[in-house]
C-alpha positions in Angstrom: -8.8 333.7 77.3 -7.6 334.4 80.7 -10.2 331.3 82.4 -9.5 328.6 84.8 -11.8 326.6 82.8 -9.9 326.0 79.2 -9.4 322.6 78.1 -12.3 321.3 80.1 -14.7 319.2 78.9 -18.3 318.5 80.9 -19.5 315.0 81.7 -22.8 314.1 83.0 -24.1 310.3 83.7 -28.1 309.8 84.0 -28.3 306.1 84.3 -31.8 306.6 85.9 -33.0 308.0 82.5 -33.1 307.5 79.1 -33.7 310.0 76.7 -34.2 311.4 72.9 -32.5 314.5 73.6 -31.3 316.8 76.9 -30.8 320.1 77.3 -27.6 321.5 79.3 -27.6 324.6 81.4 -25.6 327.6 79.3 -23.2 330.2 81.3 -21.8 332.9 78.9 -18.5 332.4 80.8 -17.7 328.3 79.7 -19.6 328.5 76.8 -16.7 327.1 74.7 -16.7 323.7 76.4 -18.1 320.8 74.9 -21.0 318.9 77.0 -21.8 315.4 77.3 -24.4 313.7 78.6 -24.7 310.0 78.3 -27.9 308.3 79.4 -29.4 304.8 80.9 -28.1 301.8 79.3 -30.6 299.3 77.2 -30.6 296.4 74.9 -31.5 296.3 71.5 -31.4 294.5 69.2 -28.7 292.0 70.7 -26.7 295.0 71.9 -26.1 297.4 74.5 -26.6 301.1 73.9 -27.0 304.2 75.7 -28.2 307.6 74.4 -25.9 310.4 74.2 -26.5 313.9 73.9 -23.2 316.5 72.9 -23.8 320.2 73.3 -21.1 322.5 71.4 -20.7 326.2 70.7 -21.2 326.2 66.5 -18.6 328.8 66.2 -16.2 326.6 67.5 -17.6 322.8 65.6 -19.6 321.8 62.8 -21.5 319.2 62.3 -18.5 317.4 60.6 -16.3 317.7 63.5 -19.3 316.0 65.6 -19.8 313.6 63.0 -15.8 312.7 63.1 -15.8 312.5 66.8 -18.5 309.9 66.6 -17.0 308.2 64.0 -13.7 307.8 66.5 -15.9 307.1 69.0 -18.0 304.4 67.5 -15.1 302.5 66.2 -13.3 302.1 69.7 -16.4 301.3 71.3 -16.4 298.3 68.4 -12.6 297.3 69.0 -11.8 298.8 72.4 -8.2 297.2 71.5 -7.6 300.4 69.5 -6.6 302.6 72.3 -3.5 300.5 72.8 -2.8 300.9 68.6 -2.1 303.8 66.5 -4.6 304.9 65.0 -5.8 307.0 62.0 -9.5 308.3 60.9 -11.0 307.5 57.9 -13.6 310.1 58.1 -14.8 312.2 55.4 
């Protein structure tokens, strides 16, 4: 409470790198906001990927809520059409 920083998200790009996991630099004072960190693109398998690595504070997500995200995520990245649709998760 009481930060400039709320509602902020971090964003990092590596496209030089890719990479099984990363770790992010911590400060006490924006601890709270979620970290992304999305890595050099590469084929496989007949499609493009990219590693991505999310840093969160647990008292603020679970795994579920990561696991939701990714499920939204995943499924525009499979009909990018969806942003221009409503549209409701069928995680569970």
């Amino acid at each position: 409470m009481g930060s400039d920083n709320q509602g902020q998200v971090f964003i990092t790009n590596n496209p030089w790198n890719s990479f099984t996991s990363l770790t992010f630099p911590y400060a006490r004072r924006v601890a709270s906001m979620p970290v992304f960190g999305i890595g050099k693109m590469y084929e496989s398998g007949g499609r493009t990927m990219a590693p991505l690595a999310i840093q969160n504070h647990h008292g603020l997500t679970d795994g579920y809520h990561i696991g939701h995200f990714l499920d939204i995520m995943h499924r525009h990245l499979e009909d990018p059409g969806l942003i221009d649709r409503p549209f409701t998760s069928t995680f569970a």
